[in-house]
C-alpha positions in Angstrom: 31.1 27.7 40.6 32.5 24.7 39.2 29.9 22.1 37.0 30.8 18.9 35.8 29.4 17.1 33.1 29.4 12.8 32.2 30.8 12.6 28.7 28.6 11.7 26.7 28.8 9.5 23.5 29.1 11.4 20.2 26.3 10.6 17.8 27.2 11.1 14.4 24.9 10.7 11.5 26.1 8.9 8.5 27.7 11.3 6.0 24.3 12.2 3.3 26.2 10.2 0.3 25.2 7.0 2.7 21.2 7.9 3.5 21.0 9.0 -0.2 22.5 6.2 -1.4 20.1 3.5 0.6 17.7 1.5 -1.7 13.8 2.1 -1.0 11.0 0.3 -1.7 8.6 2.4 -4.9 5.9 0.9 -6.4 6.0 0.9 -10.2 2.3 0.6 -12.4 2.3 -2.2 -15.0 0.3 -3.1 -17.8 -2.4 -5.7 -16.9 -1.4 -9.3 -17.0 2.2 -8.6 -16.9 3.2 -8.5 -13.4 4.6 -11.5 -13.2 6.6 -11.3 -16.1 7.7 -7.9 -15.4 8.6 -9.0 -11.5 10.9 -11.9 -13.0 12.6 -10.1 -15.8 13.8 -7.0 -13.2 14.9 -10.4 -10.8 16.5 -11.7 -13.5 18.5 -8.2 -13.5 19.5 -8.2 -9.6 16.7 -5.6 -8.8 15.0 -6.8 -5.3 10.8 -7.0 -6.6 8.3 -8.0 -4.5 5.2 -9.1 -5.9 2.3 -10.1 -3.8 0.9 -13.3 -5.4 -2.9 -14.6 -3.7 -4.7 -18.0 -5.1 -7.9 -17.3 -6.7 -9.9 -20.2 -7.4 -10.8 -19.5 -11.4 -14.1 -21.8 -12.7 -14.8 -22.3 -16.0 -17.8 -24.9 -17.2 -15.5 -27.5 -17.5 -12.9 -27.1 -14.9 -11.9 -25.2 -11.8 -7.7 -24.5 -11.1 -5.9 -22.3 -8.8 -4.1 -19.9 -9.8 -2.0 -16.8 -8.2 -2.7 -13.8 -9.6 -1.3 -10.2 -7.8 -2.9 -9.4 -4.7 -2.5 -5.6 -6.2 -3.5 -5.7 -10.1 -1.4 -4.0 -12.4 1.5 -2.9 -9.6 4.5 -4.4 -8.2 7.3 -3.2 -6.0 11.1 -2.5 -6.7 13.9 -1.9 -3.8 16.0 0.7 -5.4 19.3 2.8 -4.5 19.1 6.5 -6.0 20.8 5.4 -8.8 20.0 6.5 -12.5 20.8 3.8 -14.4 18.5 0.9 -12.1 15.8 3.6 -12.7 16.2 3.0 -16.4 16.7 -0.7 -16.6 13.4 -0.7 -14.3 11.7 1.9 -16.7 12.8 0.3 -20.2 11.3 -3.1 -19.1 8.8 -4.2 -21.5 5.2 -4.0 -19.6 6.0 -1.1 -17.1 4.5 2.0 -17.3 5.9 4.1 -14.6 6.7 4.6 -11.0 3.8 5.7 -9.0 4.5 9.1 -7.2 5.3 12.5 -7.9 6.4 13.8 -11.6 7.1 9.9 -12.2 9.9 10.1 -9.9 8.4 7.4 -7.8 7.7 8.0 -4.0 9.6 6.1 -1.4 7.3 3.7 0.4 8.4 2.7 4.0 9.7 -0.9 4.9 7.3 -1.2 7.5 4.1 -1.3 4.9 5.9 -3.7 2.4 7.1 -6.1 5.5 3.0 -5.4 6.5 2.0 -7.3 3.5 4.7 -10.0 3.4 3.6 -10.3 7.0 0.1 -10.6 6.0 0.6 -12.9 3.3 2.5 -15.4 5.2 -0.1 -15.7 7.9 -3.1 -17.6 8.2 -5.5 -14.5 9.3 -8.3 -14.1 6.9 -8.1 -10.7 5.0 -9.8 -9.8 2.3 -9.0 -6.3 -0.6 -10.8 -3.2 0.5 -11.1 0.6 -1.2 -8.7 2.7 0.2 -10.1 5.5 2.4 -9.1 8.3 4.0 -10.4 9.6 7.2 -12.2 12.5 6.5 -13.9 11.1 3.4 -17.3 11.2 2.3 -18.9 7.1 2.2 -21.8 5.0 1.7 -22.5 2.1 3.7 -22.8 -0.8 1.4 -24.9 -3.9 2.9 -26.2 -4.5 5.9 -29.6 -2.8 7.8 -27.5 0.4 6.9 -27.5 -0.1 3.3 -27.0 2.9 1.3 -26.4 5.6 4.3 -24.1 8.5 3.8 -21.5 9.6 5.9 -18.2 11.0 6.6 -15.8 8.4 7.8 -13.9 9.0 11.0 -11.7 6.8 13.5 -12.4 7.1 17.1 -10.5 4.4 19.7 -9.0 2.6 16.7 -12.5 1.8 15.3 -14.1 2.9 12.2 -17.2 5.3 12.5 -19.4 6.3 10.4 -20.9 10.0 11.4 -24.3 11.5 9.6 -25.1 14.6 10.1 -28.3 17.1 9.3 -26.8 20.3 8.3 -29.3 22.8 8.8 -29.4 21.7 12.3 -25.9 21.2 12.3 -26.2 18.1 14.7 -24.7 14.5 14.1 -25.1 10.8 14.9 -22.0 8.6 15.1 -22.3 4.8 14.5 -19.7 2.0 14.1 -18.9 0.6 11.1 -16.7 -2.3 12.2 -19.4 -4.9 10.6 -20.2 -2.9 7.8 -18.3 -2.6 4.4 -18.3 0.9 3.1 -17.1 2.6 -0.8 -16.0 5.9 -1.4 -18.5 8.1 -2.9 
C-alpha cells in the first residue's frame, strides 16, 4: 500500500538570538512630576517612550488653563531589546525608579494593550480612569440605589456582575453593575 503526501511548506521559527533580541514594551515607575521629563530625556537617547498625555482643566481663583498631565501618574512606557546597556541608560535616568515587574527585571507588556491606549487616546469615545479589578475580587458598590453593597465581582456575557451572597445559607443574588461604579475593598 502506497500513500502519497502534498508537500507541505516548511515552517521554521526564527533562530531564539532573533525572538530574544525583539524590543518589548515594560512599564518603568517614576517619581511624581517627572514623567515628562523622564519620557523626553530616554527620546532624546533613541529609546522608543510612550507617555500617555490627557488635558485636565486645572482652576485656580484667578485663572483656569489646560494642561496634559499623564493619563497614568508616576509611569511611563519604554520599547526595549534585551539589551544590558539600554536597561541602564533607562535605569540611570534621573527621576526613574524602576521597571515594574518581577525582581525589577521589568515584565514584558504586549503590543496589543499599549496600541489599546494609543487607540483610545486618539479617539473621541469618552473614557474615563477606573481601579483595576480582577474577577474574582471582593467590591463595594460606590453610588447609585446600591450604594455601599458588597460583593464579589464576576463577568458573565461580557458584562460586569456583581454577586452577594448569604453564607450560612449559602445562596446568592447576581446583579449588573454596568451603571454602577465599584472600588476594591
Amino acid at each position: 500500500m502506497s500513500s502519497s503526501f502534498e508537500s507541505l511548506p516548511t515552517i521554521s521559527a526564527p533562530p531564539a538570538s532573533a525572538v530574544a533580541s525583539q524590543p518589548h514594551w515594560y512599564a518603568i515607575h517614576i517619581r511624581a512630576k517627572h514623567e515628562k521629563h523622564v519620557a523626553k530625556h530616554l527620546q532624546h537617547l533613541g529609546i522608543p517612550t510612550f507617555l500617555p498625555l490627557v488635558n485636565e482643566v486645572h482652576r485656580w481663583s484667578d485663572r483656569s488653563k489646560t494642561v496634559q498631565v499623564p493619563l497614568f501618574s508616576c509611569y511611563a512606557f519604554v520599547n526595549l531589546p534585551p539589551v544590558l546597556e539600554l536597561r541602564a541608560k533607562v535605569i540611570l535616568t534621573e527621576g526613574v525608579l524602576r521597571f515594574v515587574g518581577s525582581r525589577g527585571e521589568g515584565t514584558p507588556i504586549p503590543d496589543t494593550e499599549i496600541e489599546n491606549v494609543r487607540t483610545l487616546l486618539e479617539s473621541a469615545a469618552r473614557y474615563s480612569a477606573c481601579p483595576f479589578l480582577n474577577v474574582g475580587q471582593r467590591v463595594r458598590v460606590r453610588g447609585g440605589a446600591l450604594d455601599g453593597i458588597e460583593g464579589i465581582l464576576v463577568a458573565r456575557n461580557s458584562s460586569r456582575t456583581l454577586v452577594i451572597s448569604v453564607e450560612p445559607i449559602q445562596r446568592s443574588l447576581a446583579v449588573s453593575l454596568d451603571d454602577y461604579h465599584v472600588e476594591a475593598i
